[in-house]
C-alpha positions as CSV (number, residue, x, y, z in Angstrom):
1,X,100.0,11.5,95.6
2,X,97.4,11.5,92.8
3,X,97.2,8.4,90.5
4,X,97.8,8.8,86.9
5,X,96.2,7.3,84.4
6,X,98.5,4.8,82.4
7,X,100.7,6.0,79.3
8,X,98.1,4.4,76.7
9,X,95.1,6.1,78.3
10,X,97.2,9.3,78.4
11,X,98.8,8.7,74.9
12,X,95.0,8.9,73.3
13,X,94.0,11.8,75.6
14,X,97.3,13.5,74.2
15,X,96.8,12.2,70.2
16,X,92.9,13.3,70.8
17,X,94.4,17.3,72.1
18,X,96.7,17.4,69.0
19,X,94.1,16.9,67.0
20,X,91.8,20.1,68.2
21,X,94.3,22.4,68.9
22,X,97.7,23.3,69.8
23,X,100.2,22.8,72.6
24,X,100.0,25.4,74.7
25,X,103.2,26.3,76.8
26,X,102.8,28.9,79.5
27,X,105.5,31.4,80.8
28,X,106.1,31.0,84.3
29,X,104.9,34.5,85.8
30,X,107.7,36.3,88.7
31,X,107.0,39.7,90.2
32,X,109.5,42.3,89.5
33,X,112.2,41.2,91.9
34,X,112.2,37.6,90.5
35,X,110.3,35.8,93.0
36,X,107.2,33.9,91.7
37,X,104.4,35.0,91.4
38,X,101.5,32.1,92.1
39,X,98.6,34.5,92.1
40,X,99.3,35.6,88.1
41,X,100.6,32.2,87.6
42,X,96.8,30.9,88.1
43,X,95.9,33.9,86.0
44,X,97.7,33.6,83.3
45,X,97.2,29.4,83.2
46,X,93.0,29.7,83.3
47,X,93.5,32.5,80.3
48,X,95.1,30.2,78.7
49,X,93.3,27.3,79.2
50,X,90.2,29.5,78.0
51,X,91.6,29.6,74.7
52,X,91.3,25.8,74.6
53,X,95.0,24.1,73.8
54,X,95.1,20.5,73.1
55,X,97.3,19.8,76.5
56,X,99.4,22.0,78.7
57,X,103.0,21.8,78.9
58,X,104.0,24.0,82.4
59,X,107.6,24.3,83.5
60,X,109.4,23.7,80.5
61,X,111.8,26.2,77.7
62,X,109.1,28.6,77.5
63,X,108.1,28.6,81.1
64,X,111.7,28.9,82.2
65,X,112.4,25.1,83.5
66,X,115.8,26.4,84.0
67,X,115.6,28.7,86.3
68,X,113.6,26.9,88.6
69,X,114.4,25.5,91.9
70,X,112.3,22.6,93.3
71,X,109.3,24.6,95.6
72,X,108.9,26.8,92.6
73,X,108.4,23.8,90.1
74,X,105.8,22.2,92.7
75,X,103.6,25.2,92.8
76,X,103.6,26.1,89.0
77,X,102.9,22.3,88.3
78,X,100.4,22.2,91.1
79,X,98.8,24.8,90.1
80,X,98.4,23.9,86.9
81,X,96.7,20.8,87.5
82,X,94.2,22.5,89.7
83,X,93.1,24.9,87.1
84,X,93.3,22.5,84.3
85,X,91.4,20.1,86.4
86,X,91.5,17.2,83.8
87,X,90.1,19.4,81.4
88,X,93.4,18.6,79.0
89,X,96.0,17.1,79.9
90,X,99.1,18.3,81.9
91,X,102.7,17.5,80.7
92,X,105.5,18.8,82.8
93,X,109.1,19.4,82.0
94,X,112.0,17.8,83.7
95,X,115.4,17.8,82.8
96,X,119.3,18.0,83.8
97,X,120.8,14.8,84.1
98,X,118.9,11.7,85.2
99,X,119.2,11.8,88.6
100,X,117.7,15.3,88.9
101,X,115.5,14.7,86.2
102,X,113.9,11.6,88.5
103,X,113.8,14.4,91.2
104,X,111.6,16.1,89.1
105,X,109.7,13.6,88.1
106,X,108.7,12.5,91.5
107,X,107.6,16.1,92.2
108,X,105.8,16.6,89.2
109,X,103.6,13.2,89.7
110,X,103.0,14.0,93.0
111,X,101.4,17.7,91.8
112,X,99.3,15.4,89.8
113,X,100.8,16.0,86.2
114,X,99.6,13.1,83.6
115,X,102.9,13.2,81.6
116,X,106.2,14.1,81.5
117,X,108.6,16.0,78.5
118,X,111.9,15.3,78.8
119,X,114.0,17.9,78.4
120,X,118.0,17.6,76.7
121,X,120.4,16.8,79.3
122,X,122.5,19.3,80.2
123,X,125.7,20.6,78.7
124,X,127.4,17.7,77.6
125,X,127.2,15.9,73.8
126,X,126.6,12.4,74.4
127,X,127.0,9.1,72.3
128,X,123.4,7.3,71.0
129,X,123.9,5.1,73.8
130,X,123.5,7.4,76.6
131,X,120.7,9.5,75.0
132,X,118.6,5.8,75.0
133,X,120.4,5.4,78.7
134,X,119.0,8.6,80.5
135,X,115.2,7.6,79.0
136,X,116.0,4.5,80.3
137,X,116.9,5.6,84.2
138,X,114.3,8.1,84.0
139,X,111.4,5.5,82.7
140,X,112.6,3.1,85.7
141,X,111.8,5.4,88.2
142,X,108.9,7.1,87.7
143,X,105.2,5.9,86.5
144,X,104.7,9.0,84.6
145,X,104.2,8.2,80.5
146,X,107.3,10.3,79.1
147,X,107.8,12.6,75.7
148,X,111.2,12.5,74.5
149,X,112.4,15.8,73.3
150,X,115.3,16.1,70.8
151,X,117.1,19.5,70.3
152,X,120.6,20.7,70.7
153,X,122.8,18.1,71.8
154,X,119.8,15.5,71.6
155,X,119.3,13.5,68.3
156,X,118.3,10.3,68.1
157,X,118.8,7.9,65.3
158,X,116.1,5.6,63.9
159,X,117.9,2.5,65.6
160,X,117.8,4.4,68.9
161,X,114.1,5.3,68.6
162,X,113.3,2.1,68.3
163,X,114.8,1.2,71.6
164,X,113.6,4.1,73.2
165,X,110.1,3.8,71.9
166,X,109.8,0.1,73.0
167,X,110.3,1.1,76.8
168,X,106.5,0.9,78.1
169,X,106.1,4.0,79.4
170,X,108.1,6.7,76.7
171,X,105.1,7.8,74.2
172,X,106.1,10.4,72.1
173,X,108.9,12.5,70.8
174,X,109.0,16.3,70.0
175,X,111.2,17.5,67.6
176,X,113.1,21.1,67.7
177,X,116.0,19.9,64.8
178,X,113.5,20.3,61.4
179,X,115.9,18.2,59.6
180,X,112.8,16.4,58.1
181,X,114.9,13.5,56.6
182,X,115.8,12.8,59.7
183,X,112.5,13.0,61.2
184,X,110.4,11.1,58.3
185,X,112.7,8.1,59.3
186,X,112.3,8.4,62.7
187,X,108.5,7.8,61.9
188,X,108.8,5.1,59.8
189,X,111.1,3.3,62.8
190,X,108.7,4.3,65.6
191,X,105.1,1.8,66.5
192,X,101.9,3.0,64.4
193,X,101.0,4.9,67.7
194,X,103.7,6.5,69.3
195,X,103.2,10.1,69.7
196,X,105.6,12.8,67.4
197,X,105.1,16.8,67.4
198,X,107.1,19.8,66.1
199,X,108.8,21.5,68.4
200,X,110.8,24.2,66.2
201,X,111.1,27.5,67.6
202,X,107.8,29.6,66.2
203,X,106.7,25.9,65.1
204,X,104.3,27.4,62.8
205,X,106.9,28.4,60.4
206,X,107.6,24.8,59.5
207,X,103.7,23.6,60.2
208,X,103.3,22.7,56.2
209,X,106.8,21.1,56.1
210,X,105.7,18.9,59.2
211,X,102.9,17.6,58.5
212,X,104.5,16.8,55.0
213,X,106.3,14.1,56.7
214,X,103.3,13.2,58.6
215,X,103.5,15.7,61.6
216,X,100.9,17.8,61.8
217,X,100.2,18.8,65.6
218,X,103.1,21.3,67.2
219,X,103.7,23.5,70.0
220,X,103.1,27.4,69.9
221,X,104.2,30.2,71.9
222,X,102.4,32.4,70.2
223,X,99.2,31.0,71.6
224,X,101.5,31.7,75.3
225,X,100.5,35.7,74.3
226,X,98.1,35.9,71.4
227,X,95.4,32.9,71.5
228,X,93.5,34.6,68.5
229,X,96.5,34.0,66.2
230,X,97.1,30.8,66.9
231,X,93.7,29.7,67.0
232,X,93.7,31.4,63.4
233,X,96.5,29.7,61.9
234,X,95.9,26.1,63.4
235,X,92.1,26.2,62.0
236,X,93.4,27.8,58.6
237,X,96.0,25.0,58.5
238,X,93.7,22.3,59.4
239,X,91.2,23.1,56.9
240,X,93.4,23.8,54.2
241,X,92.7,26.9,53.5
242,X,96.4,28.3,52.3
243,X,94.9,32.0,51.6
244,X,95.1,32.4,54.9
245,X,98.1,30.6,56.5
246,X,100.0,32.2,53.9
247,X,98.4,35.7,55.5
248,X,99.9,35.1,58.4
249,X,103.2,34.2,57.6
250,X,104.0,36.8,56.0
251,X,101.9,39.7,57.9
252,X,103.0,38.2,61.7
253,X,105.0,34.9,61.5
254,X,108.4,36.0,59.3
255,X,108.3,39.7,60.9
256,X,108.0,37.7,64.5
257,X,110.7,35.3,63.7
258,X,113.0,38.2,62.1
259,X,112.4,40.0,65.5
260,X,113.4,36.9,67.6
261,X,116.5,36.1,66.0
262,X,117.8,39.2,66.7
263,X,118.9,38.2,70.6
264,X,120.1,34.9,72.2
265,X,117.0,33.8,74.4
266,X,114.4,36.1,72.7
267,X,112.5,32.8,71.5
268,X,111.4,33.4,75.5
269,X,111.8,36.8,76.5
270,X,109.6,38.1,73.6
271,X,107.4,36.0,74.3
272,X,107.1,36.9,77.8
273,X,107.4,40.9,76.6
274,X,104.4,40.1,74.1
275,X,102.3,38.5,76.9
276,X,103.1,41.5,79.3
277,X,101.8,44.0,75.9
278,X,98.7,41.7,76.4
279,X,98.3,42.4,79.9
280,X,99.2,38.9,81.7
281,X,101.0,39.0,85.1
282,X,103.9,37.3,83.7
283,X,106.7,39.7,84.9
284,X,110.0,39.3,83.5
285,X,112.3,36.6,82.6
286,X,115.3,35.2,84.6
287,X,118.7,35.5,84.0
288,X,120.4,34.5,81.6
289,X,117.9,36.0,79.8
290,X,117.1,39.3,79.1
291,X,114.3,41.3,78.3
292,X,114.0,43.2,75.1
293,X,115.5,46.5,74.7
294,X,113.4,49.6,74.3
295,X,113.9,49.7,70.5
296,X,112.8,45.8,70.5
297,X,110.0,45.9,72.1
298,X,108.5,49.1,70.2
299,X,109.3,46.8,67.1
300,X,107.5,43.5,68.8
301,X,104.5,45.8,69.5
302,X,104.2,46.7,65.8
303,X,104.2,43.3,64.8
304,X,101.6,41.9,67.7
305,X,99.4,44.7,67.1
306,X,99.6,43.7,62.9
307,X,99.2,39.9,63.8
308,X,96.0,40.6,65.7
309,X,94.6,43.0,63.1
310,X,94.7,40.0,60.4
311,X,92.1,38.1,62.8
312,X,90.2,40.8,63.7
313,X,91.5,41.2,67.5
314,X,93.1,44.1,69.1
315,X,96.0,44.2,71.5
C-alpha cells in the first residue's frame, strides 16, 4: 500500500490544480462486448493528462462508477496513478452506502489515489443526520482526505456542513444542485480553506454564476473529449475576457446541453460518443445507459465539429 500524503498537503495540491485548470474526469474505456479495456484506458488517461487538468477524478459519474465491479475499479484507479505519476493529483470515486463505500476506499488507497469524492448514497432520501453520518463512517475508516459531493438526494444544510467540514479528513464539497443561495451559505458556514467546486452537469454553463458566489474552479466533461474547448473557455473565463466565453456558449455550450437533455444518461453517453468522434478507445457505455441514436449522434458531430472550429481545432 502507497502512503498518501495528508488531507492539508493534498487540499493545497487540489486548491493549487483548480486554480490552472479544470477537473478532468475520464470515461472508463470497455471493448465492444463490455469488458474493460486497460490498454485504451491508459490511452485515453495520458491524452488526457497531456492536456494538463488541475487533478484527475477516475471512476466516478462520468467514468461509469456504477457499473463497476471491484477488479475493474482497481485497474482503472491503478492505472491512473501510474500515468499521472504525481503529476496532479488523483481523486477517486466511491460510493453506495458506507460500508461499500469503505470497500472502495480501501481499494482506491491501496491503487495509490491521494483523495477520495464521495459519491450520493444510493437510492434512498435520507434525513441531515445521516448525510453527516455516512461522511462520518466513511472518514473513520479510511486515511484518504475526502470531497463530499451533493446531488440528487444529497443536500446538505449550512449546520450540517459545518459538522461535516470539522471531521479532519473531509476537504471539500462539489456541488451538482446550482441553487446558489443555497451554496453561498454553505461558503459562508464552511473554514476559510475547505475546498468547494461546481459540479453541474456541462459545469461551464453556470461557470459565471459560480464564481459569483465565490466558486470559480469546476469540473468539465467536455475536456473528457475536446481538451481545446475547455482549455478555451477556462482561460477566457479566467482572464475575463467575456467576448469569448460568450462565443462559446452560444456556438458549442447551449447547442451541447440542448443535445444532452434530450435522453436520460446522455450527460455520459455523449460524452463517451464525442470522445469516440475524437478517436479515443473508449468503447461504449454500460447499461443502463445507452448510446446515442443515429440521428443524435449526426447532430452531436455538428455541434463538436462547430465547438472546435471557434478555437481553431478540427475534429
Amino acid at each position: 500500500m502507497l502512503v498518501s500524503a495528508g488531507p492539508v498537503a493534498v487540499a493545497h495540491r487540489l486548491r493549487d490544480g483548480m486554480a490552472g485548470g479544470v477537473l478532468s474526469f475520464p470515461l472508463t474505456s470497455f471493448r465492444d462486448d463490455g469488458t474493460l479495456d486497460p490498454d485504451g484506458f491508459r490511452a485515453y488517461v495520458a491524452d488526457r493528462l497531456a492536456a494538463s487538468p488541475g487533478a484527475v477524478f477516475p471512476a466516478c459519474g462520468t467514468g461509469e462508477f456504477f457499473s463497476l465491479d471491484e477488479d475493474e475499479y482497481r485497474r482503472v484507479v491503478a492505472l491512473t496513478v501510474e500515468e499521472a505519476a504525481g503529476r496532479v493529483p488523483v481523486v477517486a470515486g466511491i460510493g453506495y452506502g458506507w460500508a461499500q463505500a469503505v470497500r472502495f476506499a480501501r481499494i482506491a488507497e491501496d491503487a495509490g489515489a491521494d483523495a477520495l469524492l464521495v459519491l450520493p448514497h444510493y437510492l434512498v432520501a435520507a434525513p441531515q443526520d445521516g448525510l453527516v453520518a455516512q461522511l462520518e463512517q466513511i472518514a473513520a475508516r479510511t486515511s484518504l482526505p475526502l470531497i463530499a459531493y451533493q446531488r440528487g438526494q444529497v443536500a446538505f444544510t449550512a449546520e450540517s456542513l459545518r459538522r461535516v467540514a470539522a471531521l479532519p479528513n473531509v476537504i471539500g464539497l462539489k456541488d451538482g444542485h446550482s441553487d446558489l443561495d443555497r451554496l453561498q451559505r454553505l461558503t459562508l458556514a464552511a473554514p476559510e480553506d475547505f475546498l468547494f467546486f461546481n459540479g453541474a452537469a456541462t459545469a461551464e454553463i453556470q461557470a459565471r454564476a459560480y464564481a459569483t458566489v465565490g466558486v470559480p474552479a469546476y469540473s468539465s466533461a467536455v475536456h473528457a473529449f475536446a481538451p481545446e474547448i475547455a482549455g478555451a473557455f477556462f482561460a477566457a473565463l479566467r482572464d475575463g475576457d467575456h467576448g469569448t466565453v460568450d462565443k462559446l456558449l452560444r456556438g458549442f455550450y447551449a447547442p451541447l446541453v440542448e443535445l444532452r437533455d434530450r435522453v436520460p444518461g446522455y450527460a455520459v453517453s455523449l460524452v463517451k460518443a464525442a470522445a469516440r468522434l475524437r478517436g479515443h478507445a473508449v468503447g461504449p457505455v454500460r447499461a443502463p445507459l445507452t448510446d446515442p441514436s443515429p440521428t443524435d449522434l449526426a447532430a452531436l458531430r455538428a455541434v463538436l465539429t462547430a465547438g472546435l472550429d471557434l478555437v481553431g481545432a478540427a475534429l
